[in-house]
C-alpha positions as CSV (number, residue, x, y, z in Angstrom):
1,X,0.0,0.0,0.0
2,X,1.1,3.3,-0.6
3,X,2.4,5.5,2.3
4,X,1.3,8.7,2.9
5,X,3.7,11.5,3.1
6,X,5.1,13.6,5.9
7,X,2.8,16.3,5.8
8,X,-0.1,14.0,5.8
9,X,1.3,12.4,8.6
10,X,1.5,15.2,10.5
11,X,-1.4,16.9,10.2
12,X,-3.4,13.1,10.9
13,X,-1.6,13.2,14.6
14,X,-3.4,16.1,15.1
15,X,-6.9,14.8,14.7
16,X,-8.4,12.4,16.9
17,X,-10.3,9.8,15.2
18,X,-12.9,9.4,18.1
19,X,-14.1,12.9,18.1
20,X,-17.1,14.8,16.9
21,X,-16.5,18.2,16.5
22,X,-18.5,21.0,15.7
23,X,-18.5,23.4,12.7
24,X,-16.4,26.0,14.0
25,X,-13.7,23.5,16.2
26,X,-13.6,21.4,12.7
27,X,-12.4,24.6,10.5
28,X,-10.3,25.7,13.3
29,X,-8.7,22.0,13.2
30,X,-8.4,22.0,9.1
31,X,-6.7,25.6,9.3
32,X,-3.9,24.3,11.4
33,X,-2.8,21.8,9.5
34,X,0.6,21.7,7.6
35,X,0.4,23.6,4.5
36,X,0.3,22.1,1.3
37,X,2.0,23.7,-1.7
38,X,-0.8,24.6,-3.0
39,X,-4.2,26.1,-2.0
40,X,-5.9,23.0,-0.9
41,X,-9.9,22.9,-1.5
42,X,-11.8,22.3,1.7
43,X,-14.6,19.7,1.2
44,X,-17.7,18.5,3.2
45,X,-19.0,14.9,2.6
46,X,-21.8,13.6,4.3
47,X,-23.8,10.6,4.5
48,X,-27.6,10.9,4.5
49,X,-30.9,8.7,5.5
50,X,-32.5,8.4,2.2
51,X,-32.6,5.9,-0.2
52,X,-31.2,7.3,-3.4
53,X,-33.0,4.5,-5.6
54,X,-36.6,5.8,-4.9
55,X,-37.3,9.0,-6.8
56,X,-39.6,10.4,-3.9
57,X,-35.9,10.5,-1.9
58,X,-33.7,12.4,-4.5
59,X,-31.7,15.1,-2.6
60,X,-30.6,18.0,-4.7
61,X,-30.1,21.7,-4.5
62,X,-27.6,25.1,-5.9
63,X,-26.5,27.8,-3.3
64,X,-24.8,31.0,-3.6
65,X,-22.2,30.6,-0.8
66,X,-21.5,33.4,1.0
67,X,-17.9,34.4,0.2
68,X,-17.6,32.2,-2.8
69,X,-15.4,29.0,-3.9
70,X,-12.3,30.7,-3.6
71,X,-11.6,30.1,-7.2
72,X,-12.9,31.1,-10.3
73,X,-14.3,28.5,-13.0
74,X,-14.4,28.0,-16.4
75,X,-18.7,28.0,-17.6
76,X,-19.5,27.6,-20.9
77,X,-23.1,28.5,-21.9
78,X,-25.4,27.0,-25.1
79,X,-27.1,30.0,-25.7
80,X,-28.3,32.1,-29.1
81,X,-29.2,35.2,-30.1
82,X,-29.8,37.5,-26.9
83,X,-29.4,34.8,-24.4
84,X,-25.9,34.4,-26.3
85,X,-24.7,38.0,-25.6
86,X,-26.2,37.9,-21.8
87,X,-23.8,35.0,-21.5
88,X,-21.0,36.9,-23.1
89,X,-21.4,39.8,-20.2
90,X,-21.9,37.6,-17.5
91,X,-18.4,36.4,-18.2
92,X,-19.0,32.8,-19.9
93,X,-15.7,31.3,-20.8
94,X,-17.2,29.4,-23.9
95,X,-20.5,30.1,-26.0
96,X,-22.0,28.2,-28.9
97,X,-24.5,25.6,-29.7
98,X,-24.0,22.9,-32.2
99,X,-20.2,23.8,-32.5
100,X,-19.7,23.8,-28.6
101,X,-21.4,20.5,-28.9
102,X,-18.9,19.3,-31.3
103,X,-15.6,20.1,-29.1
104,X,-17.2,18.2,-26.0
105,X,-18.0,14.8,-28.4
106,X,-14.3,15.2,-29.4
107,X,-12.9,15.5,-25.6
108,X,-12.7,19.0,-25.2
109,X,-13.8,19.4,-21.3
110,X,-12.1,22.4,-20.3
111,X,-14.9,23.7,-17.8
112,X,-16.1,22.8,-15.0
113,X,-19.9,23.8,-15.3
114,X,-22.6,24.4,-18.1
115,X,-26.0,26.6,-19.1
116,X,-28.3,25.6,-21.5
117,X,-31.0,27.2,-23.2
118,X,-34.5,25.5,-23.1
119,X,-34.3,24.8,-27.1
120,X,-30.4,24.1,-27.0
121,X,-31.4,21.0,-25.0
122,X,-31.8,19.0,-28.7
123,X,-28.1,19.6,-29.2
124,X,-27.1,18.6,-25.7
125,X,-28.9,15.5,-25.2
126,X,-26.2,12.9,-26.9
127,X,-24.2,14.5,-24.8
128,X,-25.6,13.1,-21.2
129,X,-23.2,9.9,-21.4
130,X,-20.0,12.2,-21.2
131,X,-21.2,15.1,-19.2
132,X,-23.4,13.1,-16.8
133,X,-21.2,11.0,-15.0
134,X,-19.3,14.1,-14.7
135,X,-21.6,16.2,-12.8
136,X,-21.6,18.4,-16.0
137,X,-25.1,18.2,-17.7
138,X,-27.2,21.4,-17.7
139,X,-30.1,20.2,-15.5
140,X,-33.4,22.5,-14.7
141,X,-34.1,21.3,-11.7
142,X,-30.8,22.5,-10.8
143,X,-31.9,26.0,-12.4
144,X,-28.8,25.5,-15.5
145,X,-31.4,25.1,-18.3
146,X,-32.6,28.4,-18.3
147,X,-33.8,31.1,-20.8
148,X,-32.3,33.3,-17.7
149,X,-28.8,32.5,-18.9
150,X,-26.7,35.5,-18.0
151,X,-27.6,35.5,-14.0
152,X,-27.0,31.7,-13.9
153,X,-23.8,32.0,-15.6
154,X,-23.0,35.0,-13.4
155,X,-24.1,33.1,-10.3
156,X,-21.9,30.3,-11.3
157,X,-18.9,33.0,-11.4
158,X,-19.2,33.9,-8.6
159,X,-19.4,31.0,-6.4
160,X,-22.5,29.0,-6.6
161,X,-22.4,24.8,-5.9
162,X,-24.4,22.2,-6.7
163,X,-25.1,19.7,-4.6
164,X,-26.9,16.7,-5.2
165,X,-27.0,12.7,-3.6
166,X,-25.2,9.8,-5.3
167,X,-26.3,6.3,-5.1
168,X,-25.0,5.6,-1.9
169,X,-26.8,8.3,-0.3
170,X,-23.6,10.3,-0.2
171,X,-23.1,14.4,-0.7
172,X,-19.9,15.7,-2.1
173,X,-19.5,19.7,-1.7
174,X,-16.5,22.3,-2.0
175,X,-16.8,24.9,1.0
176,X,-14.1,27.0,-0.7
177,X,-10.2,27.6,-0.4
178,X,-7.8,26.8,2.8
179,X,-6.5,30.7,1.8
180,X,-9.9,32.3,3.0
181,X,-9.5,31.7,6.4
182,X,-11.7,30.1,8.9
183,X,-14.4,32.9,9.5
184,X,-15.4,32.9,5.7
185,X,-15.1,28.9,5.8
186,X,-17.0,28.3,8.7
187,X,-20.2,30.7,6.8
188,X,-19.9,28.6,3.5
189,X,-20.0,25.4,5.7
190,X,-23.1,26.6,7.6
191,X,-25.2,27.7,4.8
192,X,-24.3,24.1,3.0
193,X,-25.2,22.7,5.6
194,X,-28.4,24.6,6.0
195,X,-29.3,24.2,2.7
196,X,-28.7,20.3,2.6
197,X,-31.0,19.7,5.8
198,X,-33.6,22.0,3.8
199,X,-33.5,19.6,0.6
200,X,-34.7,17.4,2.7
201,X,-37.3,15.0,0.9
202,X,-40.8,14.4,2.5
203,X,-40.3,10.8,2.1
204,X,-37.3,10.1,4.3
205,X,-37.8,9.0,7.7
206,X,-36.2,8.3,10.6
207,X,-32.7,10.0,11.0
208,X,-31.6,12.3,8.1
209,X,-28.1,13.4,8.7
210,X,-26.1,10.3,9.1
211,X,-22.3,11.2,9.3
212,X,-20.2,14.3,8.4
213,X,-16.5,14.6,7.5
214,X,-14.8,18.0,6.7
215,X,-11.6,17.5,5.1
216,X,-9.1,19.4,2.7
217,X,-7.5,18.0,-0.6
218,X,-4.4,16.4,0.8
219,X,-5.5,15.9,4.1
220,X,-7.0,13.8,6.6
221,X,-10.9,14.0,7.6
222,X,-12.0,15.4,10.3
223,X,-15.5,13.9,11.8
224,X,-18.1,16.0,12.8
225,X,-21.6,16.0,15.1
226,X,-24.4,15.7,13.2
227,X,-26.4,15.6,16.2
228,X,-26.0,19.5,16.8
229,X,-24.9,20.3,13.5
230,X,-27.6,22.0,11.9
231,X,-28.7,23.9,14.7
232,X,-24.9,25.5,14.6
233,X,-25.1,26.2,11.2
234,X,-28.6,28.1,11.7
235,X,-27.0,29.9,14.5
236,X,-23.8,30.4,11.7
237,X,-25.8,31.4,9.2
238,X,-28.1,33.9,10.9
């Protein structure tokens, strides 16, 4: 097996495997760490109660965070005529239609989100078995097939996530950079966290937040308590 290296090492003796902590301890934990040579993403995975195989119990959502990813991403919007140039001014990195189309069927995925136009949606449906699995299909539930395209695109600028169940009832979010200190990370965190327990489905019963692990890009995971954890993040996010 491979070994992990020193800095990992390091920054696992400082977490203790048995704890629960809260939001704020966790950040304040993750902040500590070792520094990587790079500006490490900080990531929330949690574990819900819901069955991800019964559509009634489909957990899915977008959020603006507060202060933002950390990072700016590449969008690229299928758009025409006005809806084209609103995506142009909202700062879409790519624009196009059958063309854009094209590039994507050829490899091209340079981006790391995507807006569609209601009546682009021809073009971008032999597209679901290579932007699908990646998270990457324009979806309207998720509010990226829009005739709204500019303020989605600019949304998406400027920090907004997706977040959404896999089939093992697990949720996958970025909470932003390491570089923007814990104050601003513990606010992301809360209103993620707040915004998950919201997306709650009617049909899931008994307990719905299951397990919660805050951890960076190189580093270990820290546990947290979910039986206090979205009351802290209401209290964060207020």
């Amino acid at each position: 097996m491979p070994r992990h290296g020193k800095r990992y090492r390091q920054a696992a003796e400082m977490v203790d495997s048995e704890a629960r902590l809260s939001i704020s301890d966790a950040v304040d934990q993750l902040v500590q760490f070792p520094p990587a040579k790079f500006d490490e993403t900080v990531e929330l995975h949690m574990r819900l109660g819901v069955d991800p195989t019964h559509q009634d119990q489909q957990v899915r959502g977008t959020l603006s965070l507060p202060h933002g990813t950390g990072r700016s991403i590449r969008v690229i919007a299928f758009a025409t005529g006005d809806g084209a140039e609103e995506a142009r001014e909202a700062g879409a990195d790519e624009i196009g239609t059958d063309d854009l189309a094209k590039r994507i069927q050829g490899g091209w995925l340079d981006f790391e989100a995507a807006v569609a136009m209601p009546d682009t949606m021809r073009i971008i449906g032999p597209l679901g078995r290579i932007l699908g699995p990646r998270g990457l299909m324009p979806n309207a539930r998720a509010g990226t097939v829009t005739n709204d395209v500019g303020r989605v695109v600019k949304d998406l600028k400027a920090g907004r996530v997706e977040f959404r169940v896999e089939r093992l009832a697990n949720v996958h979010v970025r909470a932003g950079k390491v570089s923007m200190g814990a104050a601003a990370l513990k606010e992301n965190l809360a209103a993620i966290v707040d915004a998950i327990v919201q997306a709650r489905p009617a049909a899931a019963k008994g307990t719905y937040l299951l397990s919660a692990t805050l951890t960076t890009t190189m580093g270990p995971g820290v546990s947290m308590d979910v039986s206090r954890i979205h009351e802290e993040a209401a209290a964060l996010a207020a």
